[in-house]
Backbone as CSV, one residue per row, in Angstrom:
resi,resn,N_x,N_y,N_z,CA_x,CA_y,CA_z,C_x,C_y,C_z
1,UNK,23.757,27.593,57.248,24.808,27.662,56.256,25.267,26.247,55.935
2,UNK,25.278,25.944,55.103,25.741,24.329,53.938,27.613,24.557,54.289
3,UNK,27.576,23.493,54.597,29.224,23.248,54.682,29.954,22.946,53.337
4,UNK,31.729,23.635,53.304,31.718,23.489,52.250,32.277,21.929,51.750
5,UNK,32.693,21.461,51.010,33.307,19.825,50.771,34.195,20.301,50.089
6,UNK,35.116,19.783,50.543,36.273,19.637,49.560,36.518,18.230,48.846
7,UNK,37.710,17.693,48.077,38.203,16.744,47.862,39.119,15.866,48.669
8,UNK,40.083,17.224,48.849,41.141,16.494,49.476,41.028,17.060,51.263
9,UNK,40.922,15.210,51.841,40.247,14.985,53.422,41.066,16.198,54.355
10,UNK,42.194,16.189,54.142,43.041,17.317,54.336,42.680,18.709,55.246
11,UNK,41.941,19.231,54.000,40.931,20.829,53.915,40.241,20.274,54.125
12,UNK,39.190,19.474,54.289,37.507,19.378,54.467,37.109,19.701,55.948
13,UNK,36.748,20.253,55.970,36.341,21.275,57.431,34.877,20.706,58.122
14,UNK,34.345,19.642,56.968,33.272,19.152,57.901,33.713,17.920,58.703
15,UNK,35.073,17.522,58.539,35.791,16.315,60.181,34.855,15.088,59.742
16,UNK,34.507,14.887,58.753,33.954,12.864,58.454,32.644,13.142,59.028
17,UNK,31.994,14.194,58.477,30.333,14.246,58.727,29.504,14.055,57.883
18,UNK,28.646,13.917,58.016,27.438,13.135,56.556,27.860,13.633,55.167
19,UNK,28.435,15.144,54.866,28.849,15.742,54.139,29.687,15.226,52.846
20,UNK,30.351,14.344,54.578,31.818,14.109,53.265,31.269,12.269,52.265
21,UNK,30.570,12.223,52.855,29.974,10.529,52.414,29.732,11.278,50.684
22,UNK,28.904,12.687,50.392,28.552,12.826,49.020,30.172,13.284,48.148
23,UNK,31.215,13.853,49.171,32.512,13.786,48.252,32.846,12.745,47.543
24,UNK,32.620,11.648,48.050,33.285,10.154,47.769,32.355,9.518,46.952
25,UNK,31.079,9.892,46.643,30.388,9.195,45.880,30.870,9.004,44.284
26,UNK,30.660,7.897,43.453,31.115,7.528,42.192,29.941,8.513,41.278
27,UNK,30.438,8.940,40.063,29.460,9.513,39.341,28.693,10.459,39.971
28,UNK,27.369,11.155,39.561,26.825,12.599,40.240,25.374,12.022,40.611
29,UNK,25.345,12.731,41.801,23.991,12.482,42.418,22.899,12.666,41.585
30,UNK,23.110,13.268,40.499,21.658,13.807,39.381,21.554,12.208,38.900
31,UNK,22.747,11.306,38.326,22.320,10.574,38.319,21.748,9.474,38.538
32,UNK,21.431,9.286,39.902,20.937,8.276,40.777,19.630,8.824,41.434
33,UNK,19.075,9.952,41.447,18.064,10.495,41.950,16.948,10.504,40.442
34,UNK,15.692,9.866,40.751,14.551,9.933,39.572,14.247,10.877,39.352
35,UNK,14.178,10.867,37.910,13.553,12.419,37.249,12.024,11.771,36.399
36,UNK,11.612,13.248,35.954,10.876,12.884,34.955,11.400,12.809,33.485
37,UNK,12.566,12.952,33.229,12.675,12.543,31.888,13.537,10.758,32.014
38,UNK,14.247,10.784,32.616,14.327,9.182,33.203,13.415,8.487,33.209
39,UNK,12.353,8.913,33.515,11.069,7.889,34.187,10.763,7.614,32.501
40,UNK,9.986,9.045,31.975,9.666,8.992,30.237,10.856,8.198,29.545
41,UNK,12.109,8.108,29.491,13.221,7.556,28.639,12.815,5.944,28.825
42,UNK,12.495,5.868,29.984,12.375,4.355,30.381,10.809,3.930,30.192
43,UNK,10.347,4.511,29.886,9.186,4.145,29.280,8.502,4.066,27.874
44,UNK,9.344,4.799,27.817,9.593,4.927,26.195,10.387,3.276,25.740
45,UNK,11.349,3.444,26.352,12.324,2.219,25.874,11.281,0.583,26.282
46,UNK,10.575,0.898,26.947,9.575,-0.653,27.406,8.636,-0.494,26.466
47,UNK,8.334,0.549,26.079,6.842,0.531,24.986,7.446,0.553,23.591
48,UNK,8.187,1.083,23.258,8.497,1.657,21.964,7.496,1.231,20.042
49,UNK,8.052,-0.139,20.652,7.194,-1.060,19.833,5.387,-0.721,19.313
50,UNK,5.405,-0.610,20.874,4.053,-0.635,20.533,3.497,0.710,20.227
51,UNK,4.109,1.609,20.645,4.031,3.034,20.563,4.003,3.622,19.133
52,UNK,5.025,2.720,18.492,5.213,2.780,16.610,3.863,2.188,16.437
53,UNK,3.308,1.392,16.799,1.954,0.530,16.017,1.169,1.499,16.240
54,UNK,0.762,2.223,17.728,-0.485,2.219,18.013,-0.562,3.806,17.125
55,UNK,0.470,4.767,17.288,0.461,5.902,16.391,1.025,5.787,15.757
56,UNK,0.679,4.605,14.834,1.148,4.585,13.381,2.320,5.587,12.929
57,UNK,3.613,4.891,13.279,4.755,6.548,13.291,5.425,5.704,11.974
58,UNK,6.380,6.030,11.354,7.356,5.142,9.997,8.301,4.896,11.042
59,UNK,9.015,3.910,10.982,10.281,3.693,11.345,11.408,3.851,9.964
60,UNK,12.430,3.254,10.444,13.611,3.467,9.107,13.336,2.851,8.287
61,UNK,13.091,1.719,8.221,12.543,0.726,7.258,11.499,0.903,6.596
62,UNK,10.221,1.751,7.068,9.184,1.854,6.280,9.704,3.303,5.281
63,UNK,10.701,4.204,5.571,10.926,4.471,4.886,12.141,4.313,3.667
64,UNK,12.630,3.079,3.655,13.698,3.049,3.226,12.606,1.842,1.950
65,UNK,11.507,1.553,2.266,10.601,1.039,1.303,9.871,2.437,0.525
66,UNK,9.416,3.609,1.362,8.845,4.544,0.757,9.761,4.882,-0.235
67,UNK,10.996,5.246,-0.069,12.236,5.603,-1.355,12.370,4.740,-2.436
68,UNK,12.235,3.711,-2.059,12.646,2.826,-3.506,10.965,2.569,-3.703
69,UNK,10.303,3.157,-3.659,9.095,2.916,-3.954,9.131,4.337,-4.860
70,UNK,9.156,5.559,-4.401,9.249,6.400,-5.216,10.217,6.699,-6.293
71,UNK,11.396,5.686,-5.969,12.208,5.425,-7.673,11.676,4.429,-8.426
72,UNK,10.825,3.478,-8.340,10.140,3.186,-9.045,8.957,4.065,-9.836
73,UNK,8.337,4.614,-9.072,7.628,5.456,-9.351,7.936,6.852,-10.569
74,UNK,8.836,7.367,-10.049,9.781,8.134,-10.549,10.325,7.703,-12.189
75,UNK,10.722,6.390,-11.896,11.375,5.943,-13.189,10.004,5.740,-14.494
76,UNK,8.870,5.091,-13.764,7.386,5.143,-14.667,7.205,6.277,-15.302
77,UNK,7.462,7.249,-14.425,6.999,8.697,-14.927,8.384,9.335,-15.574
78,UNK,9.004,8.802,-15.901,9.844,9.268,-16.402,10.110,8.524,-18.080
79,UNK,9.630,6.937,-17.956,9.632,6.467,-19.432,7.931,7.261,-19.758
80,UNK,7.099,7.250,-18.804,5.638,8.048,-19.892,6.238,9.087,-20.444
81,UNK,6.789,9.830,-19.515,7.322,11.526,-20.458,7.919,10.570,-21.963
82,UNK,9.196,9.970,-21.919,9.600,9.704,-22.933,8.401,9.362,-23.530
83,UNK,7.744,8.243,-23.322,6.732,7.670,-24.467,5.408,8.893,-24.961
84,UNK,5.392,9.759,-24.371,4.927,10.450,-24.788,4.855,11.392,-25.651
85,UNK,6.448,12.293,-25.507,7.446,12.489,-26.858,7.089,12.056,-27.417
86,UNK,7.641,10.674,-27.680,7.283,9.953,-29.073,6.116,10.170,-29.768
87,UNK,5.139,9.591,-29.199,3.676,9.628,-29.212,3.433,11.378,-30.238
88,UNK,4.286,12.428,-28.998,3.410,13.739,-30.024,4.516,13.793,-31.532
89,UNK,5.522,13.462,-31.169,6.094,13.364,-33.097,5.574,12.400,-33.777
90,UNK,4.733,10.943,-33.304,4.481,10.388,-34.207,2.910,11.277,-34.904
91,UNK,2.104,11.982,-33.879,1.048,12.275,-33.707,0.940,14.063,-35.019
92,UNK,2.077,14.480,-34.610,2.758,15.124,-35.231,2.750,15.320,-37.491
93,UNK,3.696,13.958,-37.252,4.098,13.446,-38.455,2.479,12.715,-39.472
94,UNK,1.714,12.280,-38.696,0.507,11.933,-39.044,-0.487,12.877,-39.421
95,UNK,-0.315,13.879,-38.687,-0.958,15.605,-38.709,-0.110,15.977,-40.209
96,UNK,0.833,15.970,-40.213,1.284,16.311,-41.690,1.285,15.684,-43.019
97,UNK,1.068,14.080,-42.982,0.915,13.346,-43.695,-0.725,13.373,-44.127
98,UNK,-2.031,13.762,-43.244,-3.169,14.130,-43.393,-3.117,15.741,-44.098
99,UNK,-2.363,16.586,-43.655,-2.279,17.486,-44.362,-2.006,17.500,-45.760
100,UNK,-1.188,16.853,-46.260,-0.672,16.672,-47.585,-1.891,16.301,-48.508
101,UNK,-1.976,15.118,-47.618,-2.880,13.999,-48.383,-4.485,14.928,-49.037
102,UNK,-5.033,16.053,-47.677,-5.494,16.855,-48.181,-5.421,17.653,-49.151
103,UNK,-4.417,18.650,-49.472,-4.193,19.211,-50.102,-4.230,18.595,-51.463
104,UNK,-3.776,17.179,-51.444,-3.630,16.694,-53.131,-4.940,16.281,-53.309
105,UNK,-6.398,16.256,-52.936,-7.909,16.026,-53.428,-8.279,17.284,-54.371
């Protein structure tokens, strides 16, 4: 049977036995004992760099170039539509001016 710990030395029924050394400890034993996601966090954080190169991943920046890359983009395709309009009324108006011009032979 596991003894129980209290806080206060008072109640603690294990009398200053190995027990009470984990009452008094700062912060929680989870965090001072290695895990595997600790081990990965910290390995992650030593590689990272290279980890972006080697699997080619985007960071923020490559996409904060992809966006203003696609408002450029965006804006091109957006004066062709206009110029294209144009293009079918002028294309249009020429279609009717050949029409005419026919008709009066």
């Amino acid at each position: 049977m596991n003894p129980v710990i209290y806080s206060n030395p008072e109640q603690n029924i294990t009398g200053g036995s190995f027990w009470d050394r984990f009452a008094n400890l700062p912060g929680t034993i989870g965090s001072k004992v290695p895990t595997l996601d600790r081990s990965l966090d910290a390995y992650f954080d030593r590689n990272f760099g290279a980890i972006i190169e080697e699997w080619d991943l985007l960071t923020e920046s490559d996409l904060g170039r992809l966006e203003n890359r696609l408002t450029r983009v965006s804006d091109e395709i957006n004066s062709f539509y206009a110029g294209k309009v144009i293009l079918e009324a002028r294309a249009e108006a020429l279609d009717a001016l050949i029409t005419s011009l026919e008709e009066k032979k």
